[in-house]
Structures are given as structure tokens and as C-alpha cells.
C-alpha angles and dihedrals in degrees: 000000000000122000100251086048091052083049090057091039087060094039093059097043088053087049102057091038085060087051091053111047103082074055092053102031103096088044082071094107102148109216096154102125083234102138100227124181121245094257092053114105129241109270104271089221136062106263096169148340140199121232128198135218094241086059091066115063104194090053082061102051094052085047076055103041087049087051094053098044088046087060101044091044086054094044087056099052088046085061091041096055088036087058097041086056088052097046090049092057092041096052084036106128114243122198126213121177100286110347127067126215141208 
């Protein structure tokens, strides 16, 4: 890149930084483990920031996709166990006098 473009390229970086930082302002949240003193400002620039799951859609609709195949894996074993029962008292022996029964 030539050096005037490398100069428009910065221009317009600074440019849309400026732009950006009201929107950024209030993410400044400053969680470096840098000791500053009382009278030192907040840093003027974004360090770091915390994001959380419900920021990232995608992150919501698998929690809710487990969640979904948690229950119907669980509803299934409900009707499992709920036809074994009834195949157990269905197959239970039952004695008569002399005869026995299925």
C-alpha cells in the first residue's frame, strides 16, 4: 500500500473510531489487572468487555435445543418404563387352583 493510501486508510479508521465511541462509552468497563491510583482516569479505549449468552443467539437456540431434547429423551423413558410396568402385569403369573395363567 502506498503511503498516501496507508494515510487514508488511518484517517478513515480514526474517523469511524470517533464515530463509535458514545456507542461504546458505557462497555468501558476496565477489568485489566493494571493498579491505578484514584486520580487516574478510566482508560479512554475498550480493554475488554464481557458478553453474555443471551448476546449470542445462536448460543440460545442450542440451550434451547438441549433442553428440548432433555425433555423428549425423558418423556420417552417415562413411556418405556410406563410400558414395561404394563407389560410386567400383563405377563404376572396368576394362580388359580390348579391351573396357572398368563
Amino acid at each position: 500500500m502506498s503511503t498516501k493510501g496507508k494515510q487514508c486508510l488511518q484517517v478513515a479508521v480514526d474517523f469511524i473510531k470517533e464515530q463509535l465511541k458514545p456507542i461504546v462509552q458505557r462497555l468501558l468497563d476496565d477489568k485489566t489487572q493494571i493498579k491505578r491510583g484514584k486520580a487516574e482516569p478510566r482508560l479512554p479505549y475498550l480493554t475488554c468487555m464481557t458478553v453474555e449468552h443471551e448476546e449470542f443467539p445462536w448460543v440460545i437456540r442450542a440451550m434451547k435445543r438441549e433442553k428440548r431434547v432433555a425433555e423428549d429423551a425423558k418423556k420417552a423413558e417415562e413411556a418405556a418404563r410406563r410400558r414395561a410396568a404394563e407389560d410386567n402385569a400383563d405377563n404376572m403369573l396368576l394362580f388359580d387352583d390348579d391351573e396357572m395363567h398368563y
